[in-house]
C-alpha positions as CSV (number, residue, x, y, z in Angstrom):
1,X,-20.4,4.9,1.7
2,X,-18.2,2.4,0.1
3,X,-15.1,4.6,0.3
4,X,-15.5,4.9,3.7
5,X,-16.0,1.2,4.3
6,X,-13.1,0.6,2.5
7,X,-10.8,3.0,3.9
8,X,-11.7,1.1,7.4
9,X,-10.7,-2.4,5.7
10,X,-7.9,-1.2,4.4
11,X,-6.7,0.3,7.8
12,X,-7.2,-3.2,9.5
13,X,-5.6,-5.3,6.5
14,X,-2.3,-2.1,7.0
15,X,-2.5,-2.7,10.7
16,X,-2.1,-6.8,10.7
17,X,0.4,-6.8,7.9
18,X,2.5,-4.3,9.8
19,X,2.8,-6.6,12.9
20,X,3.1,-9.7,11.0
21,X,6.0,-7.8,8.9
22,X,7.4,-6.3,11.9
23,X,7.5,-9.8,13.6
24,X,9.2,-11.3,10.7
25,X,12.0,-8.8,10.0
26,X,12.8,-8.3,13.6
27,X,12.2,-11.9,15.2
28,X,14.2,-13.8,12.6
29,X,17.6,-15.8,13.4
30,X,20.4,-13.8,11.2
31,X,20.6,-16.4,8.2
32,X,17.0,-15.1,7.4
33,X,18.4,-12.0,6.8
34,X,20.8,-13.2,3.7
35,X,20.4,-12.8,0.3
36,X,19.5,-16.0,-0.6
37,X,17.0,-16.6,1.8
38,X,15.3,-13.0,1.0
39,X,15.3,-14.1,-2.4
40,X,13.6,-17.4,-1.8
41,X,11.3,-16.5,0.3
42,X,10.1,-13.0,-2.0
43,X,9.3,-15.3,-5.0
44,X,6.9,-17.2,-3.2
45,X,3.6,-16.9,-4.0
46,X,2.0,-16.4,-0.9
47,X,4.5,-14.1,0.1
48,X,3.9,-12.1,-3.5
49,X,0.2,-12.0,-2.5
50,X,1.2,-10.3,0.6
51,X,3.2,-7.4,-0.8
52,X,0.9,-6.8,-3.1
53,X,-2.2,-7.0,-0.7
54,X,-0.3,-4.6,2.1
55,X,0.6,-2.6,-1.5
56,X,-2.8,-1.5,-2.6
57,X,-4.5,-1.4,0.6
58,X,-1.4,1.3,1.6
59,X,-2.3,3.1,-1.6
60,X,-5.7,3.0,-1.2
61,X,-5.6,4.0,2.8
62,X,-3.1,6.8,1.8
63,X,-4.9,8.7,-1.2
64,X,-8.3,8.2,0.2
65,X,-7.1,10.2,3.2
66,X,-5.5,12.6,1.1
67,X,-8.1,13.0,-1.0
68,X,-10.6,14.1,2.4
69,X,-8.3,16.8,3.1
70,X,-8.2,17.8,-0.6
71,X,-12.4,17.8,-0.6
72,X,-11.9,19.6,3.0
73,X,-9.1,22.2,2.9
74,X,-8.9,23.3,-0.6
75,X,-11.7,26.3,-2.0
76,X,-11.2,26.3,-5.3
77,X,-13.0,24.1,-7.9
78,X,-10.4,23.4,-10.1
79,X,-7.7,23.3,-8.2
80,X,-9.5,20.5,-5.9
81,X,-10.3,18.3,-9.7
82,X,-6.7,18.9,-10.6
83,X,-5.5,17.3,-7.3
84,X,-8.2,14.6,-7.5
85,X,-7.2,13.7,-10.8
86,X,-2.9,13.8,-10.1
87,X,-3.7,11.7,-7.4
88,X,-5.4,9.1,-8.9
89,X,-3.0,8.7,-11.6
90,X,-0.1,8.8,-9.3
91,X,-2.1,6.3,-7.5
92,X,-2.8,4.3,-10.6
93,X,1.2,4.7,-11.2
94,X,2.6,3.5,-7.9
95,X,0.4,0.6,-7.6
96,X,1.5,-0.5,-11.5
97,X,5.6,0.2,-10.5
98,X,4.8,-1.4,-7.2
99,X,2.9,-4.7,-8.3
100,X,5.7,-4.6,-11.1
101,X,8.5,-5.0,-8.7
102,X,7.0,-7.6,-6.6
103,X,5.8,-10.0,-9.7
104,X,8.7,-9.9,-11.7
Protein backbone atom coordinates (compact mmCIF):
# COMPACT_ATOMS: atom_id res chain seq x y z
CA UNK A 1 0.00 0.00 0.00
CA UNK A 2 2.66 2.52 0.97
CA UNK A 3 4.77 1.66 -2.07
CA UNK A 4 2.21 2.35 -4.18
CA UNK A 5 1.30 5.61 -2.52
CA UNK A 6 4.55 6.60 -2.78
CA UNK A 7 5.33 5.68 -6.18
CA UNK A 8 2.16 8.20 -7.03
CA UNK A 9 3.92 11.10 -4.89
CA UNK A 10 6.91 10.67 -6.31
CA UNK A 11 5.50 10.85 -9.95
CA UNK A 12 3.84 14.20 -9.08
CA UNK A 13 6.99 15.68 -7.08
CA UNK A 14 9.14 14.23 -10.96
CA UNK A 15 6.42 15.85 -12.96
CA UNK A 16 6.56 19.57 -11.28
CA UNK A 17 10.28 19.56 -10.88
CA UNK A 18 10.56 18.65 -14.56
CA UNK A 19 8.53 21.79 -15.68
CA UNK A 20 10.00 24.01 -13.21
CA UNK A 21 13.62 22.67 -14.46
CA UNK A 22 12.57 22.90 -17.96
CA UNK A 23 11.38 26.48 -17.48
CA UNK A 24 14.49 27.51 -15.88
CA UNK A 25 17.10 26.00 -18.29
CA UNK A 26 15.25 27.00 -21.36
CA UNK A 27 13.55 30.52 -20.36
CA UNK A 28 16.74 32.05 -18.95
CA UNK A 29 18.57 35.22 -20.52
CA UNK A 30 22.17 33.82 -21.73
CA UNK A 31 24.28 35.20 -18.70
CA UNK A 32 22.32 32.54 -16.64
CA UNK A 33 23.84 30.12 -18.51
CA UNK A 34 27.60 31.05 -17.36
CA UNK A 35 29.72 29.47 -15.17
CA UNK A 36 29.61 31.61 -12.51
CA UNK A 37 26.09 32.05 -12.25
CA UNK A 38 25.57 28.02 -12.41
CA UNK A 39 27.90 27.91 -9.69
CA UNK A 40 26.10 30.41 -7.52
CA UNK A 41 23.01 29.52 -7.94
CA UNK A 42 23.92 25.33 -7.39
CA UNK A 43 25.34 26.13 -3.87
CA UNK A 44 22.27 27.53 -2.72
CA UNK A 45 20.41 25.82 -0.34
CA UNK A 46 17.13 25.81 -1.63
CA UNK A 47 18.37 25.01 -4.91
CA UNK A 48 20.50 21.84 -3.05
CA UNK A 49 17.10 20.76 -1.60
CA UNK A 50 15.74 20.62 -5.02
CA UNK A 51 18.28 18.29 -6.67
CA UNK A 52 18.32 16.22 -4.09
CA UNK A 53 14.36 16.12 -3.73
CA UNK A 54 13.84 15.54 -7.74
CA UNK A 55 17.05 12.93 -6.94
CA UNK A 56 15.38 10.41 -4.70
CA UNK A 57 11.99 10.75 -5.77
CA UNK A 58 13.64 9.76 -9.51
CA UNK A 59 15.32 6.87 -7.82
CA UNK A 60 12.56 5.86 -5.93
CA UNK A 61 9.93 6.33 -9.11
CA UNK A 62 12.44 4.44 -11.25
CA UNK A 63 13.32 1.14 -9.14
CA UNK A 64 9.87 0.85 -7.75
CA UNK A 65 8.76 0.41 -11.33
CA UNK A 66 11.48 -1.73 -12.12
CA UNK A 67 11.06 -3.64 -9.40
CA UNK A 68 6.97 -4.45 -10.60
CA UNK A 69 8.23 -5.80 -13.62
CA UNK A 70 10.92 -7.80 -11.83
CA UNK A 71 7.87 -9.26 -9.32
CA UNK A 72 5.75 -9.55 -12.76
CA UNK A 73 7.98 -10.97 -15.57
CA UNK A 74 10.54 -12.95 -14.01
CA UNK A 75 9.65 -16.95 -12.85
CA UNK A 76 12.25 -17.90 -10.96
CA UNK A 77 12.74 -17.39 -7.17
CA UNK A 78 16.02 -16.57 -6.98
CA UNK A 79 16.71 -14.94 -9.76
CA UNK A 80 13.75 -12.33 -8.81
CA UNK A 81 15.71 -11.88 -4.84
CA UNK A 82 18.96 -11.46 -6.70
CA UNK A 83 17.40 -8.56 -8.85
CA UNK A 84 15.56 -7.18 -5.79
CA UNK A 85 18.51 -7.12 -3.88
CA UNK A 86 21.12 -5.48 -6.92
CA UNK A 87 18.55 -3.06 -7.24
CA UNK A 88 18.37 -1.79 -3.99
CA UNK A 89 21.91 -1.50 -3.54
CA UNK A 90 22.43 0.15 -6.80
CA UNK A 91 19.61 2.33 -5.61
CA UNK A 92 21.20 2.85 -2.19
CA UNK A 93 24.55 3.62 -4.41
CA UNK A 94 23.19 6.31 -6.84
CA UNK A 95 21.28 8.12 -4.41
CA UNK A 96 24.77 8.22 -1.98
CA UNK A 97 27.05 9.34 -5.35
CA UNK A 98 24.05 11.56 -6.27
CA UNK A 99 23.35 13.47 -2.85
CA UNK A 100 27.30 13.45 -2.76
CA UNK A 101 27.67 15.56 -5.76
CA UNK A 102 25.05 18.00 -5.00
CA UNK A 103 26.23 18.68 -1.19
CA UNK A 104 29.76 19.03 -1.68
Amino acid sequence: MWGWLFHRVTGIILAFGLIYHFFMMHFMEAEAYSYQSVIQRLSEPSWKLFNIVFLISALYHGFYGINGLVKEYVKSEGLKNFLKFFMFILSLALAFFGIKIVIF
